[in-house]
N, C-alpha and C positions, 0 to 999 in steps of 0.2 A: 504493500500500500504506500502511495507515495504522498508525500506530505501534502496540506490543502494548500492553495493560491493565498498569498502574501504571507506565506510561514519563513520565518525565521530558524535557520538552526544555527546556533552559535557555538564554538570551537573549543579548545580551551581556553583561548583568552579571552574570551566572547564578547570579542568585538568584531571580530568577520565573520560574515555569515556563507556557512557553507551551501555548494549547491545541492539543491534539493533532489534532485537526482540520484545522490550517493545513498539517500537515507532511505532504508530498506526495512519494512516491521520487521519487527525479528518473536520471535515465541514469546507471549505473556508469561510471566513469573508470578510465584505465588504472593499472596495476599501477607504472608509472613512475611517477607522478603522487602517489600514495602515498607512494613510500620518499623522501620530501620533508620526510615529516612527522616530527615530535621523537617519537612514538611508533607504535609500532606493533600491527596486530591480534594478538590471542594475546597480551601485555606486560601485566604484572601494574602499577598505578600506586597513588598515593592522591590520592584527591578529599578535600577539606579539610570535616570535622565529620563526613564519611560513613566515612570510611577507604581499605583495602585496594579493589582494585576490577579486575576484568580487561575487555579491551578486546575484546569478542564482535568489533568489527566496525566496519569504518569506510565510511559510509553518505552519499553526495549525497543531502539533502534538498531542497524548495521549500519555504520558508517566507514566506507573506506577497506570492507571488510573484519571490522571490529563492532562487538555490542556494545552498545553503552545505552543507561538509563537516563530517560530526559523529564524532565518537567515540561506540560505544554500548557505556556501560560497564556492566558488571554489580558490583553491590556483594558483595562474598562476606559471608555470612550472614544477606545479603536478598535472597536469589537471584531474588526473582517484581521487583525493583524495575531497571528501564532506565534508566539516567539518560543523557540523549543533551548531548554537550559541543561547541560549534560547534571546529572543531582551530583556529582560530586565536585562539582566546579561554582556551589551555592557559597561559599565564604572569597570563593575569587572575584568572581564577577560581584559580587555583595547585593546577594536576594536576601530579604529582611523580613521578621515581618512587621506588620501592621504598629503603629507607637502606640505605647498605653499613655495613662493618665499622666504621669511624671514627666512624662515628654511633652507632652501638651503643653502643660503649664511651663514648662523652658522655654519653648516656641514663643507664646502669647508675652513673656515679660523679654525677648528680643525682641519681641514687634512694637513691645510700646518704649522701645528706648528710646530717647530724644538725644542726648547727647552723642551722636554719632558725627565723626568728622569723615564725609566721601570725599574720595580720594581724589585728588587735582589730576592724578596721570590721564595721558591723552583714552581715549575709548577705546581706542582697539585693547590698550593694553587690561586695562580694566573690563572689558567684554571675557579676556581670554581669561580671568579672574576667576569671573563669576561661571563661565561657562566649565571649568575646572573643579569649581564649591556645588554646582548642580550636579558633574556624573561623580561625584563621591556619593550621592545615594542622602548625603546628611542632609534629616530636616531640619536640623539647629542650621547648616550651614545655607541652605535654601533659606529659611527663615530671614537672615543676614541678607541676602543676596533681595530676595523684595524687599525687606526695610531698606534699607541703603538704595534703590531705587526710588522708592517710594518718596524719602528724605529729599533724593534730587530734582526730583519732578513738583517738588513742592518749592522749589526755586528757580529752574530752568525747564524749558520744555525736550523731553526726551526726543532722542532720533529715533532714526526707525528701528535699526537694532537695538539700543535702550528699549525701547516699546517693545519688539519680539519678546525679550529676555525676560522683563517685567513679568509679560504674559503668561510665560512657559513656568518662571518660578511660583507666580500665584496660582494658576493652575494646579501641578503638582503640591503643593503646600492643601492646598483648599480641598483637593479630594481625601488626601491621607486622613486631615481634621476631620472631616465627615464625617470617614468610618470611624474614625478613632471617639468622635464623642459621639456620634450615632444621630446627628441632626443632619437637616440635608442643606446643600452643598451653597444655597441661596442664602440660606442660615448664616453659613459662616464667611458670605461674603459680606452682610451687613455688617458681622462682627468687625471682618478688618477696616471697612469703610469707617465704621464707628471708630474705631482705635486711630485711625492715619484722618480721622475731619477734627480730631482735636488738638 
């Protein structure tokens, strides 16, 4: 069986994706064999620049003439995209799961920090920054990464990549909060509006 259209399969360093072509079902494994694994199918997680993401399905492939176990996650709000994870390559590539409560509340007191000084360096360098602090996976550093835009935009008007970047990090940020406090997603964008109009 060969993987669906717009599937991802990711390598060990999983950042190239391999052609879909190589990957070949290989024999289901027992249900023991599974609950071994740091997660599990149906388990909501985040993949690091993509975000939120649930686990359709955990899949013996052949790749290349080798098996290996994958995770097939679906990205929520690119639902047509598979991205397949090898499972033991889950602390490499940095699959996480979901923040609980403690992390929230670190998140919400970077957001309301006002004394932040952004950084004079010209924007390319400061893009390749922020865009560095987003594929770390960290939502303290994502956190950082919309405050400190947000900071600037409340003195200058953003470019168009400033504007991408904004978008991609409150995105990512605002769906994690969701599931994390279980309101929905509209919810928590009043919350930051509220926090950055004062």
């Amino acid at each position: 069986m060969l993987p669906r259209r717009n599937q991802k399969v990711m390598n060990t360093s999983s950042s190239t994706a391999l052609k879909s072509k190589t990957a070949v079902r290989a024999p289901a494994r027992s249900a023991k064999t599974e609950m071994s694994l740091p997660f599990k199918k149906g388990e909501k997680v985040v993949y690091p620049a993509h975000g939120v993401a649930v686990i359709d399905d955990i899949q013996m492939r052949v790749i290349s003439g080798t098996e290996r176990r994958f995770y097939m996650l679906r990205i929520l709000g690119a639902e047509k995209m598979t991205i397949m994870i090898p499972t033991e390559n889950v602390e490499q590539v940095g699959l996480r799961r979901v923040i609980g409560k403690d992390m929230v509340d670190k998140i919400y007191r970077i957001l309301r920090q006002r004394k932040v000084e952004v950084d004079t360096q010209t924007w390319n360098r400061r893009y390749r920054e922020y865009t560095e602090k987003i594929k770390t996976g960290s939502p303290l550093e994502i956190a950082k990464v919309l405050r400190d835009l947000l900071v600037l935009k409340s003195d200058k008007e953003l470019s168009f990549g400033e504007r991408k970047m904004l978008d991609t990090a409150r995105s990512l940020l605002v769906k994690e909060l969701s599931i994390a406090k279980a309101h929905p997603e509209e919810q928590i964008m009043e919350e930051l509006r509220t926090i950055f109009a004062n």
